[in-house]
C-alpha positions as CSV (number, residue, x, y, z in Angstrom):
1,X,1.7,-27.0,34.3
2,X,2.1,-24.5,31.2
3,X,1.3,-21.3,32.1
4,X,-1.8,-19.7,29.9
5,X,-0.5,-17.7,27.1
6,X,-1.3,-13.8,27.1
7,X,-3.6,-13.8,24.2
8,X,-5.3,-16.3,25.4
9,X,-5.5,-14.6,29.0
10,X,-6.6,-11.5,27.7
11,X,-9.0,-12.6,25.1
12,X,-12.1,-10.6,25.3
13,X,-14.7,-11.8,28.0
14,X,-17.7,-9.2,26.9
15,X,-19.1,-7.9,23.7
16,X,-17.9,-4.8,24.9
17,X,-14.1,-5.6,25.2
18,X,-14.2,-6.7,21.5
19,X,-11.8,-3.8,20.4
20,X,-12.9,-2.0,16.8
21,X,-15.9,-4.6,15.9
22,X,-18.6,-2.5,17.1
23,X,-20.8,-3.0,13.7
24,X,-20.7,-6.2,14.6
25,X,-20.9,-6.5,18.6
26,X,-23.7,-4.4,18.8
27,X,-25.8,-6.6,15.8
28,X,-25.6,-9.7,17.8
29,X,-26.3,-8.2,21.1
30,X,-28.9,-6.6,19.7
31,X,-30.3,-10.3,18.2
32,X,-29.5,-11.7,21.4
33,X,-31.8,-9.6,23.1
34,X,-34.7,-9.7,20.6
35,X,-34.5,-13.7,20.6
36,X,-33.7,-13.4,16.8
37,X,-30.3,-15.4,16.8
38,X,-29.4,-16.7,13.1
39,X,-29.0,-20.5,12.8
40,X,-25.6,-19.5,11.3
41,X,-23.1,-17.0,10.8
42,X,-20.2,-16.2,8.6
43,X,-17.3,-14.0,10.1
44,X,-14.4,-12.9,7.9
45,X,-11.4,-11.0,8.3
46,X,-7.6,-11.0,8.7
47,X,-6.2,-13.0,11.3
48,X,-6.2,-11.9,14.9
49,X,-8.9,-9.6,14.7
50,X,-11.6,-11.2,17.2
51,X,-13.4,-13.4,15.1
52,X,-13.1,-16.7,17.0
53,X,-13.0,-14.5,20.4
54,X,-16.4,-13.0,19.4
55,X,-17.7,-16.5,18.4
56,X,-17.4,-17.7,22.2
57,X,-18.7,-14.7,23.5
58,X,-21.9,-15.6,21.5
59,X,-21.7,-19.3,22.7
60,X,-21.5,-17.6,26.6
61,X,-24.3,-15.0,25.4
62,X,-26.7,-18.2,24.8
63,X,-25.9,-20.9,27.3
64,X,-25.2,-18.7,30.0
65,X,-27.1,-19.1,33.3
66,X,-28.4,-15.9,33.4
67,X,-29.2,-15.5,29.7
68,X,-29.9,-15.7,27.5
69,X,-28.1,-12.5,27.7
70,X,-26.0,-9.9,25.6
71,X,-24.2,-9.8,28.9
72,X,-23.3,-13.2,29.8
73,X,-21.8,-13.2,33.5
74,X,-18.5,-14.8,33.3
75,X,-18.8,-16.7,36.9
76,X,-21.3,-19.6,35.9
77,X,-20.3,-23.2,35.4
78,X,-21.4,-22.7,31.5
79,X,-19.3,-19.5,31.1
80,X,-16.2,-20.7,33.0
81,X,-16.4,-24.2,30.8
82,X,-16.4,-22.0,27.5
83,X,-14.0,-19.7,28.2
84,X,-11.5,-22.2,29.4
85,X,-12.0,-24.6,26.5
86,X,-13.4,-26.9,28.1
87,X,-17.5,-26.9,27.5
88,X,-18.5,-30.1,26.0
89,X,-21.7,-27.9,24.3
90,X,-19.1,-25.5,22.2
91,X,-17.2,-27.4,19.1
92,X,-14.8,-26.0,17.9
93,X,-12.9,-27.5,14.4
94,X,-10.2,-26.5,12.6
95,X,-11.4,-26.7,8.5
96,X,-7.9,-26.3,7.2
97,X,-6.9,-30.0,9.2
98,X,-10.1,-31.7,8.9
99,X,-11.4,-30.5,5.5
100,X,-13.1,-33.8,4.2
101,X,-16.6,-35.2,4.0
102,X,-15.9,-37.4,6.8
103,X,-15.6,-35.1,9.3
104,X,-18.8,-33.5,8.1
105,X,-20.7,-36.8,8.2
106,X,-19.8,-36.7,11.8
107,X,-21.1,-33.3,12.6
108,X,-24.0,-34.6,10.8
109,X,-24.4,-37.7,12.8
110,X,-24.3,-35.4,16.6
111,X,-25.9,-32.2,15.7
112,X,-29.5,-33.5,16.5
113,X,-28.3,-34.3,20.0
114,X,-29.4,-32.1,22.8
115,X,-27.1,-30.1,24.3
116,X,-25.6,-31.7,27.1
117,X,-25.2,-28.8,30.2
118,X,-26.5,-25.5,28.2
119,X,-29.4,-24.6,26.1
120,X,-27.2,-24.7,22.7
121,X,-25.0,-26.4,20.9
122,X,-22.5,-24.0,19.1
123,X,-20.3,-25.4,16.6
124,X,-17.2,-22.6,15.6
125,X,-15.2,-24.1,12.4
126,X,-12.2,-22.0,11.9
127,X,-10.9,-21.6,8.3
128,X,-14.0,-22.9,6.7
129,X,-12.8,-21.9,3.2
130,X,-9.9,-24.7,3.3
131,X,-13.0,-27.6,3.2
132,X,-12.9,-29.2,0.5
133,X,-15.8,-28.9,-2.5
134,X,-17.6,-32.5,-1.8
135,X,-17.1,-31.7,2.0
136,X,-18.7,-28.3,1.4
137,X,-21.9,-29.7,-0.7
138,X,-22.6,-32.2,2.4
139,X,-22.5,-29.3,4.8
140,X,-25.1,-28.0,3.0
141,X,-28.0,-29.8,4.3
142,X,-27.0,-29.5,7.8
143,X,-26.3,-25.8,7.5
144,X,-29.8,-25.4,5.6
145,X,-31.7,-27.0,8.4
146,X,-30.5,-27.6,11.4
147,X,-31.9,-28.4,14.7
148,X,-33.5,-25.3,16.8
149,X,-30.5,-25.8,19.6
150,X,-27.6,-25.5,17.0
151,X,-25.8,-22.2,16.1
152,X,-22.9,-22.3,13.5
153,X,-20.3,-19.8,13.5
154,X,-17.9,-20.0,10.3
155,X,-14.6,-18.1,10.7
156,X,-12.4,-17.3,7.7
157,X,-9.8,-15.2,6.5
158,X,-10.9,-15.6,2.8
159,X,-14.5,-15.2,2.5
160,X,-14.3,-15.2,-1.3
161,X,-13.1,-19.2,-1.4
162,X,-16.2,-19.8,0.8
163,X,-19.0,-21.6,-2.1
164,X,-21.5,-19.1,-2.6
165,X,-24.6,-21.5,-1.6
166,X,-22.8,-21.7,2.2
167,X,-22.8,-18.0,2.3
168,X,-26.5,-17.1,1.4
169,X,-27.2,-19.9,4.1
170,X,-25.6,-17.3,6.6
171,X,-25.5,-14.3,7.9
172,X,-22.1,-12.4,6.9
173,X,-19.8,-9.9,9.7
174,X,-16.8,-8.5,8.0
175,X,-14.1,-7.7,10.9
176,X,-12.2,-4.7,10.7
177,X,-8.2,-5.0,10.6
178,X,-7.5,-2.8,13.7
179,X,-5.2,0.7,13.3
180,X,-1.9,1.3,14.7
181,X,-4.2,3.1,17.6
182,X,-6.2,0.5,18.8
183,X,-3.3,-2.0,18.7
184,X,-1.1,0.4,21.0
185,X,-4.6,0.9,23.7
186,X,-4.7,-3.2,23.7
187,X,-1.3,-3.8,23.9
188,X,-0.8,-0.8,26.9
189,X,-3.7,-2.3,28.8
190,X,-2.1,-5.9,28.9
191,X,1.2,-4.4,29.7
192,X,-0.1,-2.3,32.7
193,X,-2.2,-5.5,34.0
194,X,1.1,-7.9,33.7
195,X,3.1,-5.1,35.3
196,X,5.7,-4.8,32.5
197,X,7.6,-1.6,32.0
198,X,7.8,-0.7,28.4
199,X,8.1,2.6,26.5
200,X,5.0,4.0,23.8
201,X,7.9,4.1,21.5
202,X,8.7,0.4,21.7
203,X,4.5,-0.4,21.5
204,X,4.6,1.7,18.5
205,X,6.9,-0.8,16.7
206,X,5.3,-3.8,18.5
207,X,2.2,-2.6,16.8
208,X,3.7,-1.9,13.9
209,X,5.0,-5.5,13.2
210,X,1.7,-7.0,13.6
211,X,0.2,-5.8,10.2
212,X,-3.3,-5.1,12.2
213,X,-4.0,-8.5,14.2
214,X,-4.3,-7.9,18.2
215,X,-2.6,-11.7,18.4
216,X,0.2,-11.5,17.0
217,X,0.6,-8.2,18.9
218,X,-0.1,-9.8,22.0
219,X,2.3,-12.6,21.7
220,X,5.0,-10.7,20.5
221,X,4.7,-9.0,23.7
222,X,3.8,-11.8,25.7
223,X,7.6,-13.1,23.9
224,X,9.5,-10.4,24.7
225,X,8.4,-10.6,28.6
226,X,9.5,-14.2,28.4
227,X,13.2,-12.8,27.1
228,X,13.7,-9.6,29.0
229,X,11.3,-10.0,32.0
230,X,9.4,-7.1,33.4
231,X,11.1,-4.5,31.3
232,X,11.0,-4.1,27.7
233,X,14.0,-1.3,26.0
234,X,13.3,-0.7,22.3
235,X,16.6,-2.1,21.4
236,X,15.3,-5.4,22.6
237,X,12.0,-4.9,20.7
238,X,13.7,-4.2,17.3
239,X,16.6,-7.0,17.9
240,X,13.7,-9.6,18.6
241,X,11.4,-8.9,16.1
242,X,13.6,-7.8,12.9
243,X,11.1,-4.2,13.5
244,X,12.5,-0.5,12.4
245,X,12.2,2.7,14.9
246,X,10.4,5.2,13.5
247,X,13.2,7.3,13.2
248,X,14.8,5.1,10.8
249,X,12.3,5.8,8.5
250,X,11.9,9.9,9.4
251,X,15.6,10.0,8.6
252,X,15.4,8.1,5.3
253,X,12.6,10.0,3.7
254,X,14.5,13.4,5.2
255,X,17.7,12.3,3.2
256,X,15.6,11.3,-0.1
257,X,13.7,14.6,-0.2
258,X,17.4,15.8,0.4
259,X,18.4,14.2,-3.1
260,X,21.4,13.4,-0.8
261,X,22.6,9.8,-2.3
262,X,25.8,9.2,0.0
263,X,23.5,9.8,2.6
264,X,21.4,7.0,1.4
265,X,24.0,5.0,1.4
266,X,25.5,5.7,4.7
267,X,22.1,4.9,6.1
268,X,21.9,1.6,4.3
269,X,25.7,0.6,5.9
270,X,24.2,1.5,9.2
271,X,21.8,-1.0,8.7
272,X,24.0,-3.5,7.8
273,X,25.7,-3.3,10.4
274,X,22.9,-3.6,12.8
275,X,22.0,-6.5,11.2
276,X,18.4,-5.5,10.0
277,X,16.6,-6.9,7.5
278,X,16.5,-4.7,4.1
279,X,13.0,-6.4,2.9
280,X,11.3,-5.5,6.4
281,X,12.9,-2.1,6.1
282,X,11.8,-1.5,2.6
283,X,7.9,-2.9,3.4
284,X,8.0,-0.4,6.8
285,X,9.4,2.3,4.6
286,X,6.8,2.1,2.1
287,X,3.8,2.4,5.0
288,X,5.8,5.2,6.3
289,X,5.2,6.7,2.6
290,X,1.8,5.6,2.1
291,X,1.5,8.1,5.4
292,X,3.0,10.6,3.6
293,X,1.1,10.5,0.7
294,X,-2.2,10.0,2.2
295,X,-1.1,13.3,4.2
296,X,-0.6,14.6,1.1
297,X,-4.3,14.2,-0.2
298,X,-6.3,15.1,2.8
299,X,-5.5,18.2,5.3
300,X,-7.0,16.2,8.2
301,X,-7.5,12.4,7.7
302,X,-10.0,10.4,9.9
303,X,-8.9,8.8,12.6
304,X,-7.6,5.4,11.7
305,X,-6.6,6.0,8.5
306,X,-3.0,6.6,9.0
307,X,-1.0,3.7,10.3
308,X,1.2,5.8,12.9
309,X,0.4,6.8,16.8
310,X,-1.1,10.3,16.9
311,X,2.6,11.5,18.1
312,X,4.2,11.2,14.9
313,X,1.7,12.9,12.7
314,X,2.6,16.4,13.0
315,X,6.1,14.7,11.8
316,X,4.8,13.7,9.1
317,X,2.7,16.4,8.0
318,X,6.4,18.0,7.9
319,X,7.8,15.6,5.4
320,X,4.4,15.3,2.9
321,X,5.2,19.2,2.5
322,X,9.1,18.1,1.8
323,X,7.9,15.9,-1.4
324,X,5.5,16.3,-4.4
325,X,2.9,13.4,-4.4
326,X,4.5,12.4,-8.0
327,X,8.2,11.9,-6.0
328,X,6.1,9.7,-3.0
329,X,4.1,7.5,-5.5
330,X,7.3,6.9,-7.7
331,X,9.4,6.2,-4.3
332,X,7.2,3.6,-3.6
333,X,7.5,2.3,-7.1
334,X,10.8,1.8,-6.6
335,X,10.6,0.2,-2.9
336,X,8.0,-2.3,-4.3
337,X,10.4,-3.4,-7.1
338,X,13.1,-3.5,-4.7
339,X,11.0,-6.0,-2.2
340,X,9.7,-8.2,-5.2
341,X,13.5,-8.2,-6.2
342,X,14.5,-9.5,-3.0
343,X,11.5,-12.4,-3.0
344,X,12.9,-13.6,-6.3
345,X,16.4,-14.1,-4.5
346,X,18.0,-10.4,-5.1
347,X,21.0,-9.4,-3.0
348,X,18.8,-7.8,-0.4
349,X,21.6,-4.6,0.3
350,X,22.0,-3.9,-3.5
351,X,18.0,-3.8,-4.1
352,X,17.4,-1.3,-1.5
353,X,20.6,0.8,-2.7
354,X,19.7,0.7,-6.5
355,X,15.9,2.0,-4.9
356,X,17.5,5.0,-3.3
357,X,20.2,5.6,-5.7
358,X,17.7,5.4,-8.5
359,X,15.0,8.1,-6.9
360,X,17.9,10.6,-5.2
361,X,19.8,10.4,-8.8
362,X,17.3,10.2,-11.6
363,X,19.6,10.6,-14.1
364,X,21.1,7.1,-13.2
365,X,17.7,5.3,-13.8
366,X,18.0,4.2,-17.5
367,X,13.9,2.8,-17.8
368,X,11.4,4.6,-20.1
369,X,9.5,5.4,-16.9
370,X,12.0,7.3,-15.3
371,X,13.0,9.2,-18.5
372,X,9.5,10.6,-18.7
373,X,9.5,11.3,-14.6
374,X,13.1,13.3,-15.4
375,X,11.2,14.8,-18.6
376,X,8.2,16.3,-16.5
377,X,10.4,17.7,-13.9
378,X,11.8,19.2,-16.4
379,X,8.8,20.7,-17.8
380,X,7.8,21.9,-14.3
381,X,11.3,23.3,-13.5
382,X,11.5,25.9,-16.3
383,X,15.0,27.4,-17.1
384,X,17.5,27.2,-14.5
385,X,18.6,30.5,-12.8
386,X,22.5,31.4,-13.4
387,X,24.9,29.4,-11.3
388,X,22.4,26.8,-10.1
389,X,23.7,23.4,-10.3
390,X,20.8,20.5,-11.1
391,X,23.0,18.1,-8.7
392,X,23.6,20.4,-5.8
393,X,20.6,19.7,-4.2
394,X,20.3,23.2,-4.4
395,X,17.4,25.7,-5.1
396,X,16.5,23.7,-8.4
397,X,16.0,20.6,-6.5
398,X,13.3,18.3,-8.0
399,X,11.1,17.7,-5.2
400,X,12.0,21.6,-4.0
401,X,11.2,24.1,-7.1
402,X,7.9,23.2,-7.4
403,X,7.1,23.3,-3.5
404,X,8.4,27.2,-3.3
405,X,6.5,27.7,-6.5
406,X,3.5,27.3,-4.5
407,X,4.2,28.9,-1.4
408,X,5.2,32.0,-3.8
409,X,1.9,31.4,-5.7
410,X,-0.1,31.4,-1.8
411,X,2.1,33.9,0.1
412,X,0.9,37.2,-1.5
413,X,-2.3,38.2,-2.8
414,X,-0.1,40.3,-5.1
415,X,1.3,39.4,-8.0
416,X,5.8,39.1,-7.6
417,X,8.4,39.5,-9.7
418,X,9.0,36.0,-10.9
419,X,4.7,35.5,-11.6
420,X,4.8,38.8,-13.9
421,X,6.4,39.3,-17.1
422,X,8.1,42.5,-17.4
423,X,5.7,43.8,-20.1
424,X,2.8,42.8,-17.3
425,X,1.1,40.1,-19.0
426,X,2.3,37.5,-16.7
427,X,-0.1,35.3,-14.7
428,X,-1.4,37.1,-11.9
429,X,-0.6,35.7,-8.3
430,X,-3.0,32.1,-7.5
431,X,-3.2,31.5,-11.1
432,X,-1.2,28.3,-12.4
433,X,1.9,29.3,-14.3
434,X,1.6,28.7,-18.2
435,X,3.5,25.2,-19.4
436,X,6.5,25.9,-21.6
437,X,5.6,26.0,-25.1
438,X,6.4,22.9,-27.2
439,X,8.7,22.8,-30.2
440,X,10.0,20.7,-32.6
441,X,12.9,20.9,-30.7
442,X,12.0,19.3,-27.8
443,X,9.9,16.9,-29.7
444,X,12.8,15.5,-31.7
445,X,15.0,15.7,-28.4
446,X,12.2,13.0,-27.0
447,X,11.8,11.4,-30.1
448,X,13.5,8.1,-28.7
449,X,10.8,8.3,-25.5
450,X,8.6,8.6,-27.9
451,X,9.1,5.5,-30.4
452,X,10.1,3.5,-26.8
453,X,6.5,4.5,-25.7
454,X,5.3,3.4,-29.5
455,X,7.2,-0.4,-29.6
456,X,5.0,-1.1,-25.9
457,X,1.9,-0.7,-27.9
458,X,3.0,-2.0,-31.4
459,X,6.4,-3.7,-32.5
460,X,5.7,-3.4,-36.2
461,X,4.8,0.1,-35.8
462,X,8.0,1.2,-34.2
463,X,10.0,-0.8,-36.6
464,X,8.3,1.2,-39.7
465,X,9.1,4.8,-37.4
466,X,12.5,4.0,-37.3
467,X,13.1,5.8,-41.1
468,X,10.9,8.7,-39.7
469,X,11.6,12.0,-37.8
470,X,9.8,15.3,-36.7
471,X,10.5,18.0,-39.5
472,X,7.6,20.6,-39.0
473,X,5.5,21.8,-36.4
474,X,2.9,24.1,-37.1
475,X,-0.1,24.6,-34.4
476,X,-1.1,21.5,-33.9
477,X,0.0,19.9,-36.8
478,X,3.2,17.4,-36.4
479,X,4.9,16.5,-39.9
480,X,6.8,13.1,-39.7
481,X,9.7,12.6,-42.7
482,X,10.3,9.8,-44.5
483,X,13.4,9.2,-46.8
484,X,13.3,8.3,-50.3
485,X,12.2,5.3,-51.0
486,X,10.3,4.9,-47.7
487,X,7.3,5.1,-49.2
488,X,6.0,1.7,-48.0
489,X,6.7,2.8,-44.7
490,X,4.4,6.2,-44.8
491,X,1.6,4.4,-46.0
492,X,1.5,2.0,-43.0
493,X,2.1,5.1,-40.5
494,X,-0.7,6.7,-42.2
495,X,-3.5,3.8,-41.5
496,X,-5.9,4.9,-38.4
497,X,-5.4,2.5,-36.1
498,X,-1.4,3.2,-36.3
499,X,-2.2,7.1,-36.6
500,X,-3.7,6.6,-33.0
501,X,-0.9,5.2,-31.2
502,X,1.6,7.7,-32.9
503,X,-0.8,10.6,-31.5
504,X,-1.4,8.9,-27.9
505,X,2.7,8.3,-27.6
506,X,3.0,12.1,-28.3
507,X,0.5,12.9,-25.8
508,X,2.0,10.8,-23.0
509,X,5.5,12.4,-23.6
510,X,4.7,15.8,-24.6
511,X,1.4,16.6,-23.3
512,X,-0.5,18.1,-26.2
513,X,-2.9,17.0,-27.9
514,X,-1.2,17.1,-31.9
515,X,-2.3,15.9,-35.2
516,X,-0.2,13.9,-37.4
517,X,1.1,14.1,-41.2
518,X,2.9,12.4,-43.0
519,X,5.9,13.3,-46.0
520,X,8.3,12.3,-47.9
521,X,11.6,14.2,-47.2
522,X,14.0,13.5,-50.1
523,X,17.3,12.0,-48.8
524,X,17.0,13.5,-45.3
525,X,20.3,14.0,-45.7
526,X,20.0,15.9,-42.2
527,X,18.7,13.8,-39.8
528,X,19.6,14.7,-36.5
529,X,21.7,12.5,-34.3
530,X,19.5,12.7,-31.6
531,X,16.6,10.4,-33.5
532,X,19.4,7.5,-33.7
533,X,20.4,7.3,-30.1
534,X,19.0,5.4,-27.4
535,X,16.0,7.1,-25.3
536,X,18.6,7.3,-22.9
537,X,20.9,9.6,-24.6
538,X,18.4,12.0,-26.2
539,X,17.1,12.9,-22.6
540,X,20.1,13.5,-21.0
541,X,20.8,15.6,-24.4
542,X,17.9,17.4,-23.5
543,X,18.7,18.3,-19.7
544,X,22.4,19.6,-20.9
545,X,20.6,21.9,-23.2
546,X,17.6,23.1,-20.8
547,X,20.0,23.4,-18.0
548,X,23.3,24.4,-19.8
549,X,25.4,21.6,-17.6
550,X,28.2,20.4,-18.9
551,X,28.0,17.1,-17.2
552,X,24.8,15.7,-15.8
C-alpha cells in the first residue's frame, strides 16, 4: 500500500492550523457559529495556499457529530470519512478535466438528494475558472438556488476568468500567498514531527523555491526525505531542486556594488561548473534585489514584506546602503531582460554575463537607456578629484560617491570643506548640493541622446533635426541652427506639437525645463563633430572631457 504523501498528511485538520488565512478562518467560524453559512463560496489564490484544505475543514465544521461546530472533532465517523477522502457527502471535482455542461447536468440531477451520512452535502470544484462559458451559464441556476443541505465551495487560482454573474452568486475569500516566514515555521514543524534532521539554512532555500505555496514546500521536502533519508545537507537541497544558497546571491550583489566585472565573471564560471541553472539564478537574484530595494524605501518593513528569514536582514540592510536605489532598479532591468532572453532561447551563460558586464561596466552598454543612466551619474558625480581613475572602482565609484556624499551631508551639523565654497557661499551642511550648471556645451555633447530620445516619439521629427544643432544658450532660451537652405525644415520644428517633443527630449536628458528657438545659421560651416556621431560616441566624448581620461 502507497504510503500517504506529507502534504497530504499534514494538511490542516482545524481552522486554526490554516497558516496566514486568518481573514478568512475566523469569517467562517464566525458564520459557523451564528448558523449564517452562505449557500456558496468563492476562494481564490495562488496554488498551495489552503484553499481546498480550508474547504474540507468547512465540510467537517458542518457534518460533524458534534457540530455543527467551528471546531469539528476530528475522531467521528463523518470527520474521519472527509479527511480521508472518502465521505460520500463531500464532492469534490476537478473544473479544469470536466469543464462541460454535461458534468454540470449531473450535479444538477444529484444536488436535491439528501445527504446520505451528514447533515450537508458539500460540493468543492477545484479550478472553476477552466469551465467552460455554456457549462458556466447552466451552473447558474443551481448555484442561484440550491437546496437548503448544499454548500458550494469554488476554488480558483484566477478569479478574474470566473463570469461575473457566478461571482455575485457567492461570497468571495482571497488567500494570502504565504512569506518566506511562515513557509520556514510549516516546513520546521513537519520536519520535527517526521524526525528529519535538516539545517534553517537548507529550509530557507526549500522555502525559497516554492514561490509562496505550503505544497509545493512540503513535497519538495517530503522528496528530498525519499532521496537522502532522515538527514537533509544543503548541498543535497540545491543539487535536487536547481535552488541558490543565499550566499550566492550576498556575494553577487557584493561584487556588483564592487563594479568588479572579472569578479562577475569568475562567479558566473563557478556556476557553471556546479551545473546551476542561470535563469533560476537570475529570477532568485532579482528577489534578493527586490529585498534590497524595498530595504532601501522603508527603515523598518512590516513583517512579511521581505522574502528572506529574519537572519538575513541585517545582511541585507548592509548591501541596500552599498547601492543607490537608481543602480538596484536598473540591476533588475537588466536581470529581467536577461531571463526573458533566455525564454526566447538565449545562451543561458552569455545572458546573465552581458547583465553583469553591462551594470559593473556601463560604458559597455551601447542602449539609449544606459547612456542617460552614465549621463546622470555623471551629473551626480561632479568633477573628478586629481588622480582618480573612473574604472578603479575607486573613490569615484558610481554606486560609491553619492553614498559618502550623504554620510558627509549627515555626519556633521557643521558645514565641511567640500559643502563650502571658499568665498563661504557654499550650501550649508543638510542642504542638497546645487546641480551643475548646464551649458551649451554639454547640451551639444548630448545632442545625439537627445535626437535618439526625439526619433521614439516622432520619426519625421528627428529626420527634419538632423540639419539642426544647439548654437546659443541664453537663460532658458535654447537656439537650434539650421543651414541655408533648410528653411523647410525650421518651419516644421517650429509647429507646437513638434516644439513639445523637442522641449520634453531636452528635459528628459538635461533636466531643465528650456524654451526653444529657432534660426537660420548661414552655412554652418562649423558644426561640431559631435552632432554627427552616434549617441554612443558623443557620451563617451563627454565622460573623457568631464573626467579628463584618456581611455574610458
Amino acid at each position: 500500500m502507497p504510503s500517504l504523501s506529507l502534504y497530504r498528511k499534514y494538511r490542516p485538520a482545524t481552522f486554526a492550523e490554516v497558516v496566514g488565512q486568518e481573514h478568512v478562518t475566523r469569517t467562517l467560524m464566525n458564520a459557523i457559529d451564528a448558523g449564517k453559512v452562505s449557500h456558496a463560496y468563492l476562494f481564490a489564490g495562488s496554488r498551495g495556499t489552503g484553499k481546498t484544505s480550508t474547504a474540507k475543514l468547512l465540510a467537517k465544521a458542518l457534518n460533524c457529530a458534534e457540530g455543527p461546530t467551528a471546531y469539528p472533532c476530528g475522531k467521528c465517523e463523518s470527520c474521519a470519512t472527509i479527511g480521508a477522502g472518502t465521505s460520500l457527502d463531500v464532492i469534490e471535482m476537478d473544473a479544469a478535466s470536466n469543464r462541460g455542461i454535461d458534468d454540470i447536468r449531473d450535479i444538477r440531477d444529484k444536488v436535491a438528494y439528501s445527504p446520505v451520512e451528514g447533515r450537508s452535502k458539500v460540493y468543492i470544484l477545484d479550478e472553476v475558472h477552466m469551465l467552460t462559458k455554456e457549462a458556466s451559464n447552466a451552473f447558474l441556476k443551481v448555484l442561484e438556488e440550491p437546496p437548503a443541505h448544499v454548500v458550494f465551495v469554488l476554488c480558483t487560482t484566477e478569479p478574474h476568468k470566473v463570469i461575473p454573474t457566478i461571482q455575485s452568486r457567492c461570497q468571495r475569500f482571497e488567500f494570502r500567498r504565504p512569506d518566506v516566514g511562515m513557509v520556514l515555521e510549516v516546513l520546521g514543524s513537519v520536519a520535527v514531527a517526521e524526525e528529519i534532521e535538516i539545517d534553517e539554512d537548507s529550509l530557507a532555500a526549500i522555502a525559497r523555491s516554492s514561490a509562496g505555496a505550503f505544497r509545493d514546500a512540503i513535497s519538495s521536502l517530503d522528496q528530498l526525505a525519499t532521496f537522502c533519508g532522515k538527514k537533509i545537507t544543503l548541498a543535497d537541497v540545491l543539487s535536487m531542486l536547481g535552488a541558490v544558497e543565499s550566499e550566492l546571491l550576498f556575494e553577487a550583489v557584493d561584487i556588483a556594488a564592487a563594479e568588479d566585472a572579472r569578479g562577475a565573471i569568475l562567479l558566473i564560471d563557478r556556476l557553471a561548473a556546479q551545473g546551476r541553472d542561470f535563469g533560476q539564478f537570475a529570477a532568485e537574484l532579482t528577489g534578493h534585489l527586490r529585498n534590497v530595494f524595498l530595504l532601501q524605501q522603508l527603515d523598518d518593513a512590516p513583517d512579511g514584506l521581505i522574502s528572506a528569514p529574519a537572519s538575513e536582514i541585517t545582511r541585507l540592510k548592509g548591501q541596500a546602503r552599498l547601492l543607490t536605489p537608481a543602480q538596484v532598479m536598473r540591476f533588475i532591468e537588466l536581470l529581467q531582460k536577461a531571463q526573458a532572453a533566455i525564454k526566447l532561447g538565449g545562451a543561458p551563460r552569455l545572458q546573465l554575463e552581458l547583465a553583469f558586464i553591462a551594470f559593473t561596466r556601463p560604458e559597455t552598454d551601447m542602449s539609449t537607456k544606459s547612456m542617460m543612466y552614465r549621463l546622470e551619474l555623471l551629473e551626480k558625480r561632479g568633477p573628478v578629484r586629481a588622480g582618480a581613475s573612473p574604472a578603479s572602482g575607486g573613490d569615484s565609484g558610481a554606486g560609491e560617491e553619492p553614498l559618502a556624499r550623504d554620510a558627509n551631508a549627515q555626519s556633521s551639523p557643521a558645514a565641511g570643506p567640500e559643502q563650502t565654497s571658499p568665498a563661504g557661499d557654499g550650501p550649508a551642511s543638510g542642504e542638497q548640493e546645487p546641480q551643475p550648471e548646464l551649458t551649451l556645451d554639454k547640451i551639444s555633447r548630448a545632442w545625439g541622446i537627445i535626437l535618439s530620445q526625439v526619433k521614439k516619439k516622432k520619426i519625421p521629427l528627428f529626420s527634419l533635426l538632423q540639419e539642426a544643432r544647439p548654437v546659443e544658450l541664453k537663460g532658458k532660451i535654447l537656439t537650434i541652427g539650421f543651414p541655408e537652405g533648410a528653411e523647410f525644415h525650421k518651419s516644421q520644428v517650429e509647429k507646437p506639437s513638434y516644439r513639445a517633443i523637442v522641449v520634453e527630449s531636452l528635459k528628459e536628458v538635461t533636466g531643465a525645463d528650456l524654451r526653444l528657438r529657432c534660426e537660420i545659421k548661414g552655412k554652418m560651416s562649423s558644426i561640431s563633430k559631435e552632432q554627427g556621431t552616434p549617441a554612443s560616441e558623443a557620451v563617451i566624448a563627454m565622460i573623457k572631457d568631464t573626467l579628463g581620461a584618456e581611455e574610458i
